[in-house]
N, C-alpha and C positions, 0 to 999 in steps of 0.2 A: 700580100694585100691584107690588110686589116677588116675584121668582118665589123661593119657597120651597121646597124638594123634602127637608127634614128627616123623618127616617121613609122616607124610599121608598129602592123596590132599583129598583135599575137594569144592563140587562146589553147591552153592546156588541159586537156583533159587527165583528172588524175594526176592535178599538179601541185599539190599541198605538201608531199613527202617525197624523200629518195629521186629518183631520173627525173619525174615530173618536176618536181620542186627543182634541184640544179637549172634544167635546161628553163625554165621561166625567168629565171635568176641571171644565169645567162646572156637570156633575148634581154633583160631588162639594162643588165650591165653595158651591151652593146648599143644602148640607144632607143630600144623598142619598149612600148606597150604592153599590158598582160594580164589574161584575163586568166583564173583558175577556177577547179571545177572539184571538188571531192564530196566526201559525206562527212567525214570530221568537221562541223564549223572551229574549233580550237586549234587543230593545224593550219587549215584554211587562213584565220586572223593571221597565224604567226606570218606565214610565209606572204600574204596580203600584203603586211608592214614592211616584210624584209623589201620587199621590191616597189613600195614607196620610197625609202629610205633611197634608193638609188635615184631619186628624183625623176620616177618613171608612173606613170598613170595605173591603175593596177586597180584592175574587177574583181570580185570573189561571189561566189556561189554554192552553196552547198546541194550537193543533187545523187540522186540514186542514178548512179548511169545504168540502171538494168529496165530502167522507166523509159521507152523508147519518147513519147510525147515530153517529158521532164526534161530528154537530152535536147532536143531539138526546140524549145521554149529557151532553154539556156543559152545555148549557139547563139541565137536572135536576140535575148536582151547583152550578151557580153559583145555582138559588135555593134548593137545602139551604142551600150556604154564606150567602148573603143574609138567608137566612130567609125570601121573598115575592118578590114581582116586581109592577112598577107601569107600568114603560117597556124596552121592548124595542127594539134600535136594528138594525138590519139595514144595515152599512154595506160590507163586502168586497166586493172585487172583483178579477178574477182579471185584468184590462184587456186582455180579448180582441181581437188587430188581426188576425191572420190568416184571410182568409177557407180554411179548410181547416179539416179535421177538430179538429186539433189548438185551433185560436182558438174554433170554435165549441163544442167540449164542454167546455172551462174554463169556459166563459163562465154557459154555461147550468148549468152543475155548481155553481161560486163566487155569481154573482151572480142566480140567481133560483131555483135548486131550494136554496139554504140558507137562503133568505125563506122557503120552502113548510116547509122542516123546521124550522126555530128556531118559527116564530108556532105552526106546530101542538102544538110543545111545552111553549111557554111560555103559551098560549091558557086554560088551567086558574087557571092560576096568574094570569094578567091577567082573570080574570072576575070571580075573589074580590077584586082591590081595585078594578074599572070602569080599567081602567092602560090605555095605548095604545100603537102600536106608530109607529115613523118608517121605512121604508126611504129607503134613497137610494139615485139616478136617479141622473141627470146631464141636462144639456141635450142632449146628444148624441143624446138619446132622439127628439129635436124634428127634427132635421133629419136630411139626408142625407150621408151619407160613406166614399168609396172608401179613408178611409185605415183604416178599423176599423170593419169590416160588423157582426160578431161586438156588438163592444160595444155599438153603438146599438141594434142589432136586442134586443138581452135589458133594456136598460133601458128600455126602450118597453115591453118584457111586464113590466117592474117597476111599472110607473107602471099599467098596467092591471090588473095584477094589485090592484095598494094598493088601487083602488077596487072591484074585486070582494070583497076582505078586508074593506075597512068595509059594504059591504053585508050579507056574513055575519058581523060579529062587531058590527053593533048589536045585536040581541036583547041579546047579552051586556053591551052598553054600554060594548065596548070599541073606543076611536076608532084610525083606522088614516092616516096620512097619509103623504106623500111628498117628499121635498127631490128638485132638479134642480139642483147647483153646474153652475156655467162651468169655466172655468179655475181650478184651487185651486193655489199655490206655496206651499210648503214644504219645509225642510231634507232632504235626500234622495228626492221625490217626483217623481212623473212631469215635472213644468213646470222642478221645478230640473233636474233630472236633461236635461232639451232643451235649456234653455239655454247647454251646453257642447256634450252631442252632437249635434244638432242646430240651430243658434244661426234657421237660417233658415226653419222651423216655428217654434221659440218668438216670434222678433220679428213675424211675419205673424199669428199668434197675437195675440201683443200687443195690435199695429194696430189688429184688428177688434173689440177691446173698447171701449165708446164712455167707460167710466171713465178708459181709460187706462193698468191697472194689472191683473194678478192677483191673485183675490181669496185671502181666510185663512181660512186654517180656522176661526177660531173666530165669522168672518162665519156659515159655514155651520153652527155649533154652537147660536150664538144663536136661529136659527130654529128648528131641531131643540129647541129646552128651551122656548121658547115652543111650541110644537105638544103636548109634553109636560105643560103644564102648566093649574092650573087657567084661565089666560086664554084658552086654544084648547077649555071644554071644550062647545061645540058646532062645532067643525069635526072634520069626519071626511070621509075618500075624497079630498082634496082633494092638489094636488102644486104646490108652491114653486118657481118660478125663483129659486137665489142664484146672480147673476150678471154684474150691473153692466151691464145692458143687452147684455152680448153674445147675439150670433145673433139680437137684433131686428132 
């Protein structure tokens, strides 16, 4: 079955680069609508155009998602601009490593009180078409690590939150699931970006992938537009390893 998403809106948070950017790209290429949300306005244009070009309707917005009022004003004009909303992507992250003040209230500011404000605003609007929501984790959720307390520790309440979310928004019959990436490489992103400044995390990194290789964003997209779609439409609460067997 071919995944079709013609007619539907879709709005990504954290969608101008890397996972964000593929799975928008995506929803756009299958047929759907797409609203993005980052702080770069110059990535934001680029990937704005990219998913014009696919002759799909496409919002942009530049926004502080650590602003809870910011997130929740955005939600609201990207599904005026849309006209609806069907899949909501909860993908930012503010990549909290310092265990101190400072790593942890990014952390918990970016990556898990902008899930609590985006689904509660866009919740109205995903009941009237049964639509679902994806956040993304990470693996990091799963294990332990002194190198970035902050981040593992808030994507672990990601991943428990997603299932507390699908438990309150069955009635509504809106499905709520969760991605966990490994390692994601891409043009200016965390994994490229080590691989120069730090060569000896990125290769040890590497190593303990049993693939071999770091994964792509649009691995991570794939899953995200399946979860979206009607092939996933009895999975709900549930959270994805994309990962290539790492941290097995």
């Amino acid at each position: 079955m071919k995944i079709d998403f013609a007619g539907k809106k879709a709005i990504v948070c954290g969608g101008s680069r890397g996972i964000g950017r593929a799975i928008a790209l995506g929803f756009a290429a299958a047929g759907g609508d797409v609203s993005i949300c980052a702080r770069d306005p110059a990535a934001l244009e680029q990937t704005r155009s990219e998913i014009e070009k696919l002759g799909r309707k496409a919002h942009a917005a530049s926004v502080d998602l650590a602003r809870g009022d910011d997130v929740r004003r955005y939600v609201r004009d990207a599904i005026g601009a849309l006209g609806g909303l069907d899949l909501l992507v909860n993908n930012a992250s503010a990549f909290g490593a310092s265990d101190d003040d400072k790593g942890w209230t990014s952390s918990l500011a970016v990556d898990m009180l902008a899930i609590v404000h985006a689904t509660q605003e866009a919740l109205p609007a995903l009941a009237k078409t049964q639509g679902s929501v994806v956040n993304i984790s990470s693996i990091a959720a799963l294990h332990p690590s002194g190198r970035q307390p902050p981040y593992g520790a808030i994507k672990a309440a990601v991943i428990h939150y997603t299932t507390t979310q699908a438990a309150m928004y069955a009635k509504d019959r809106v499905r709520v699931n969760c991605i966990a990436p490994g390692s994601i490489e891409f043009a200016g992103g965390v994994w490229d970006r080590r691989k120069t400044e730090n060569p000896a995390l990125y290769n040890a990194t590497l190593a303990s992938i049993p693939f071999g290789r770091m994964g792509h964003p649009e691995e991570v997209a794939n899953v995200a537009l399946f979860l979206a779609s009607p092939l996933a439409s009895w999975v709900t609460g549930q959270t994805i390893a994309v990962a290539g067997a790492q941290g097995l």
